[in-house]
N, C-alpha and C positions, 0 to 999 in steps of 0.2 A: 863893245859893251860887255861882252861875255870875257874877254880877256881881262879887263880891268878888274870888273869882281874877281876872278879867280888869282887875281896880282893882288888885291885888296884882301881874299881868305886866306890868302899863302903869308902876305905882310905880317896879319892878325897868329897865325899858326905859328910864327916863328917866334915872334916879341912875345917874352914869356920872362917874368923876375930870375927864375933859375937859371943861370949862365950855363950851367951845363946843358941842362935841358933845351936849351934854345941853339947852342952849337949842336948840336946832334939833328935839332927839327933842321937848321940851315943845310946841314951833311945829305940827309934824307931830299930835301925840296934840290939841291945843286944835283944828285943822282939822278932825280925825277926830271930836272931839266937836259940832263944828257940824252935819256932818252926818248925827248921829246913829249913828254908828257901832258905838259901844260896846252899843248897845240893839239893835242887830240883828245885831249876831255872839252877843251872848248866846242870841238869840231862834232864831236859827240852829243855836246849841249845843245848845238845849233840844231843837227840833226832833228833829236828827240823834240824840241821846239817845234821845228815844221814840220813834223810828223801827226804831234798832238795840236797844231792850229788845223793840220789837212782832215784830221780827225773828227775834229767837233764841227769844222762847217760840212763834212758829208754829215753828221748829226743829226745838225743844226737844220738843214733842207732836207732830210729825210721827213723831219718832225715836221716843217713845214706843209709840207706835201700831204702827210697826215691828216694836219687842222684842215687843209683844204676840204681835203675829203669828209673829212667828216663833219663838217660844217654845211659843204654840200648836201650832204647824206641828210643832216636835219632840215633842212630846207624843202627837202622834197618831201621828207615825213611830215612839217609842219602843215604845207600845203595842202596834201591829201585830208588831212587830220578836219581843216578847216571847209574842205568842200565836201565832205561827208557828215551829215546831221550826227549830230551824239547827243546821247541824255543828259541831260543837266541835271547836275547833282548839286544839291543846297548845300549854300554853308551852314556848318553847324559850328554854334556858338560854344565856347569852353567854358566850362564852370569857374566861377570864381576861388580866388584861393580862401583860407580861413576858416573859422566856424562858423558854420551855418545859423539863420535867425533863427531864434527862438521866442517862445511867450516871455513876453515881457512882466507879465504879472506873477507874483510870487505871495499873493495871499494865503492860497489856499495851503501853503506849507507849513505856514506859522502853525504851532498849538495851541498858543496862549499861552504858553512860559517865556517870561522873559528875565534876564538877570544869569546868575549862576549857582541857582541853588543845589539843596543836595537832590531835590526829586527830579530837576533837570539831570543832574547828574549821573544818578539810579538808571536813566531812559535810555540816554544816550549810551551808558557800556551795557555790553551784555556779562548777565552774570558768572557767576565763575563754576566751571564747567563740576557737577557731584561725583565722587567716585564710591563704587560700589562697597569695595572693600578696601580701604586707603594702607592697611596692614602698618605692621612697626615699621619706622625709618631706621636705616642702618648706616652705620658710615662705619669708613675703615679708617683703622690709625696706623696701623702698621703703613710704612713704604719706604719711600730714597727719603722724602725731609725728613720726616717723622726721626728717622736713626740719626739724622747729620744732625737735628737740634739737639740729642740728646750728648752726642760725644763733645759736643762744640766750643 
């Protein structure tokens, strides 16, 4: 199986539209075949294959042996857990999501305006804030536009 792919990579490695490029990959894979090459990356692949299956099943039952244990392990805590009295703690219920209830009734807010008049209107803003001494308002003319409208 391992031959074949590496017979099928090498097929794929050669066939290439550039004639040149594909007589030179040929040149290269017939060198590789002289010295044996192909027979010891397979041999290589096999290895490393049973290397990493021999690998993962010591893992694989290492991890086993594990769960054992520790599966044991709970078994013996649960037991104890359940022949020794403990305090019973209440569930407690979680609050619900959302806004909380409120009164329902909204008389008491009305004032007896209704509509949109101006004294509704006087109420609801507040007035606008007195200043002590409000003094001259000044602006400047001089700046960047002020001179580029003039030349313009």
């Amino acid at each position: 199986k391992i031959l074949s792919e590496l017979q099928e990579a090498t097929a794929n490695y050669v066939n290439i539209p550039d004639p040149i490029e594909s007589a030179a990959r040929r040149q290269r894979v017939l060198e590789g075949e002289m010295e044996n090459l192909m027979a010891r990356t397979a041999a290589a692949m096999l290895t490393r294959a049973l290397q990493n299956q021999h690998q993962n099943a010591t893992i694989a039952a290492a991890t086993n042996f594990n769960l054992e244990a520790q599966l044991e392990q709970i078994d013996q805590d649960q037991t104890q857990t359940h022949t020794e009295p403990e305090h019973i703690i209440p569930l407690v219920t979680r609050k619900k999501r959302g806004r909380p209830s409120g009164k329902t009734a909204t008389a008491g807010k009305n004032t007896g305006l209704s509509g949109s008049g101006p004294k509704k209107r006087k109420e609801n803003y507040p007035s606008e804030p007195e200043q002590s001494n409000p003094g001259p308002k000044t602006t400047v003319t001089k700046g960047y536009y002020s001179n580029n409208r003039r030349r313009g």
